[in-house]
Backbone as CSV, one residue per row, in Angstrom:
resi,resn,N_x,N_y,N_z,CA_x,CA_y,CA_z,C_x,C_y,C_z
1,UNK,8.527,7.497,-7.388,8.360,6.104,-7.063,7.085,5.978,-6.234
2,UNK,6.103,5.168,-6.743,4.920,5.155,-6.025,4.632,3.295,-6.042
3,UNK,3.869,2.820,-4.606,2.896,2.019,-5.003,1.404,2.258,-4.873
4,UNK,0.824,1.661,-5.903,-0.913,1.978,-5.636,-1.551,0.480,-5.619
5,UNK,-1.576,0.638,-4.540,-2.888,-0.495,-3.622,-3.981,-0.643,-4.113
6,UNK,-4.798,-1.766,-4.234,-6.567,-1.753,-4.326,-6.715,-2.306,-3.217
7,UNK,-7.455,-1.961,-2.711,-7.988,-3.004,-0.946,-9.507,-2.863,-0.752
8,UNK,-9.985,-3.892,-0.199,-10.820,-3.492,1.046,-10.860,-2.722,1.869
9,UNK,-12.116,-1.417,1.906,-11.967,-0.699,3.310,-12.089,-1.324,4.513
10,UNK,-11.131,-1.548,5.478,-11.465,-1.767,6.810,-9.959,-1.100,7.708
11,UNK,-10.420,-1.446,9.124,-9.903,-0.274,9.862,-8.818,-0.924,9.942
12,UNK,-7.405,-0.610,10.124,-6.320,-1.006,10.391,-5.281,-1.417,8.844
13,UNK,-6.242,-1.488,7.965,-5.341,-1.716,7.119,-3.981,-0.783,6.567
14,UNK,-4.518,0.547,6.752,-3.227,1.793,6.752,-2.260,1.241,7.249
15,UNK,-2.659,1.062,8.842,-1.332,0.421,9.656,-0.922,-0.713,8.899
16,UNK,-1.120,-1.324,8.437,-0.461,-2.712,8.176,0.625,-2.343,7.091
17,UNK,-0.361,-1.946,5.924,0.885,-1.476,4.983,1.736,-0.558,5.280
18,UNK,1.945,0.508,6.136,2.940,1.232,6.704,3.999,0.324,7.599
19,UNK,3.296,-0.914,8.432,4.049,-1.157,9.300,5.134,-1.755,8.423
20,UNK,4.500,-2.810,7.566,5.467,-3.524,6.399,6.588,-2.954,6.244
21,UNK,6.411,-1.792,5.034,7.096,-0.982,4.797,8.361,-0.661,5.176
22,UNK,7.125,-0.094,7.024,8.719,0.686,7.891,9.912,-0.634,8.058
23,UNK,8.917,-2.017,8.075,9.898,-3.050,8.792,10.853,-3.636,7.720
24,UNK,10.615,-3.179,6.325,11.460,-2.994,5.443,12.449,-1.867,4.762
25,UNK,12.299,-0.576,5.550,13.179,0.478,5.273,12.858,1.070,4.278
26,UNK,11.405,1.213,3.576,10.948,1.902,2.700,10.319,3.390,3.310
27,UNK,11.015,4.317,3.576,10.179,5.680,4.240,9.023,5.821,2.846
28,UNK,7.697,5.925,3.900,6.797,6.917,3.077,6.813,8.512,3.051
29,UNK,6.765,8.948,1.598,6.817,10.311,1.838,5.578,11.319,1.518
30,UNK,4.572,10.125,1.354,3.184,10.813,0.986,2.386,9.544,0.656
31,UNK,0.959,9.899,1.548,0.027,8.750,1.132,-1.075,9.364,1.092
32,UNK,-1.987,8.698,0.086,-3.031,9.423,-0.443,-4.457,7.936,-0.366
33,UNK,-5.478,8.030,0.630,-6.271,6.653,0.226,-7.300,7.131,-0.039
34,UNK,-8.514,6.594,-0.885,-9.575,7.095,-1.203,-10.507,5.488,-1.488
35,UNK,-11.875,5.777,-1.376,-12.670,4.739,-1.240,-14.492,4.914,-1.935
36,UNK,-14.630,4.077,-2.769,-16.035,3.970,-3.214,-17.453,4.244,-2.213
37,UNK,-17.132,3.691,-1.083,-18.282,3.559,-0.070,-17.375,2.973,1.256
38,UNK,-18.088,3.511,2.122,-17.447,3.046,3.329,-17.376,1.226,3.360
39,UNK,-16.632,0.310,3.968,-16.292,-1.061,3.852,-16.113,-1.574,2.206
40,UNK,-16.267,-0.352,1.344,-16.193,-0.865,0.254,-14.669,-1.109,-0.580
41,UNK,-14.781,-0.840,-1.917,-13.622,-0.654,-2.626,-12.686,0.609,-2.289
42,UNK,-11.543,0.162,-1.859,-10.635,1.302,-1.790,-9.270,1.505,-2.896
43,UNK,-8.670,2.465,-2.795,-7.668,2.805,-3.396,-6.266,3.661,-2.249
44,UNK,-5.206,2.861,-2.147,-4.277,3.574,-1.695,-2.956,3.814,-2.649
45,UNK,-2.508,5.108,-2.583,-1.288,5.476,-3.154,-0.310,6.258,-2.548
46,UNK,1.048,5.480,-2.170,1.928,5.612,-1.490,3.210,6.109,-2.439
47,UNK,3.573,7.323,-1.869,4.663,7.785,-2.894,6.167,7.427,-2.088
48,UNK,7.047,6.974,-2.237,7.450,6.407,-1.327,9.360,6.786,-1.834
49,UNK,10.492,6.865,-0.599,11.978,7.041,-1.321,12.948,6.068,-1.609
50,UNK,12.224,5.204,-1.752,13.241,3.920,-2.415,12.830,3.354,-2.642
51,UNK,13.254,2.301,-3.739,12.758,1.436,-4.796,12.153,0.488,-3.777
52,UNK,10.816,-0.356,-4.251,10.429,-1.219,-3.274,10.627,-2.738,-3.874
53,UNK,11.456,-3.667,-3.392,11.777,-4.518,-3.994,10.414,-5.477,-4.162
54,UNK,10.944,-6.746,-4.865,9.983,-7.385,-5.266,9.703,-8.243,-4.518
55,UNK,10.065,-8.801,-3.400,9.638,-9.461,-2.662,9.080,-8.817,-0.969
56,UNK,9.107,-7.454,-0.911,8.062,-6.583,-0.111,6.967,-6.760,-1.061
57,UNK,6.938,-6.444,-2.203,5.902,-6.051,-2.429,4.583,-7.316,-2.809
58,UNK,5.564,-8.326,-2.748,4.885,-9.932,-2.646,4.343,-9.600,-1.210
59,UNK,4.927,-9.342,-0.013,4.487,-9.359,0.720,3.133,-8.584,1.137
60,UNK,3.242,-7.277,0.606,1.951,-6.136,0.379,0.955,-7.137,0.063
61,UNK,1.183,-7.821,-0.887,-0.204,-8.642,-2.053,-0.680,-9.351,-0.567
62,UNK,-0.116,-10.194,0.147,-0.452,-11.324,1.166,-0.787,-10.186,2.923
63,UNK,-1.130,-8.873,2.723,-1.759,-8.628,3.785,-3.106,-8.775,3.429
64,UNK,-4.110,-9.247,4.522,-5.535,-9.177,4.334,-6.277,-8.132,4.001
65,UNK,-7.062,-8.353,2.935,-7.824,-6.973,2.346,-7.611,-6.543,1.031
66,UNK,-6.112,-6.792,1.085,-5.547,-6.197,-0.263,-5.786,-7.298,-1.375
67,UNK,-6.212,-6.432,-2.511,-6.854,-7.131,-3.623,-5.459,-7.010,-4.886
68,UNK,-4.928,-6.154,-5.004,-3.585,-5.594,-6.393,-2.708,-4.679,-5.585
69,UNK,-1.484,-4.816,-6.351,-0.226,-4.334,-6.034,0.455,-3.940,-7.284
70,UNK,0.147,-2.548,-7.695,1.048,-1.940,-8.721,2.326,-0.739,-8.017
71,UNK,3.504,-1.320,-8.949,4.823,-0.496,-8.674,4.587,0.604,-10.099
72,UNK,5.344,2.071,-9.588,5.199,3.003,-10.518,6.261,3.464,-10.162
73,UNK,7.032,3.896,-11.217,8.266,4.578,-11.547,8.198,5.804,-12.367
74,UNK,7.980,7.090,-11.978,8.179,8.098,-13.167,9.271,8.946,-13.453
């Protein structure tokens, strides 16, 4: 179970989507972010142990920065 983020690089955004998360009972169990250029295009992917419902993940879309919100199931 993963989500993968597109965002804006800027500082604090890790925290935000973790804080979400925790304040929804989703433990992360691995996060992976990577980025085009510094302030530029980023990529985060959160592997995560429970399903993340659909209205967290509405919420993910509405933190600042974040551009897409894909859920993955394998």
């Amino acid at each position: 179970k993963m989500i993968v983020l597109t965002n804006k690089d800027t500082p604090g955004g890790s925290g935000r989507v973790g804080l979400l998360l925790g304040e929804s009972q989703v433990n992360i169990a691995d996060m992976r972010v990577g980025r085009l250029a510094p302030k530029g295009e980023a990529v985060m992917v959160l592997t995560v142990d429970e399903e993340v419902k659909p209205s967290v993940r509405k919420k993910l879309e509405g933190i600042k920065g974040v551009t897409g919100v894909r859920w993955v199931k394998l």
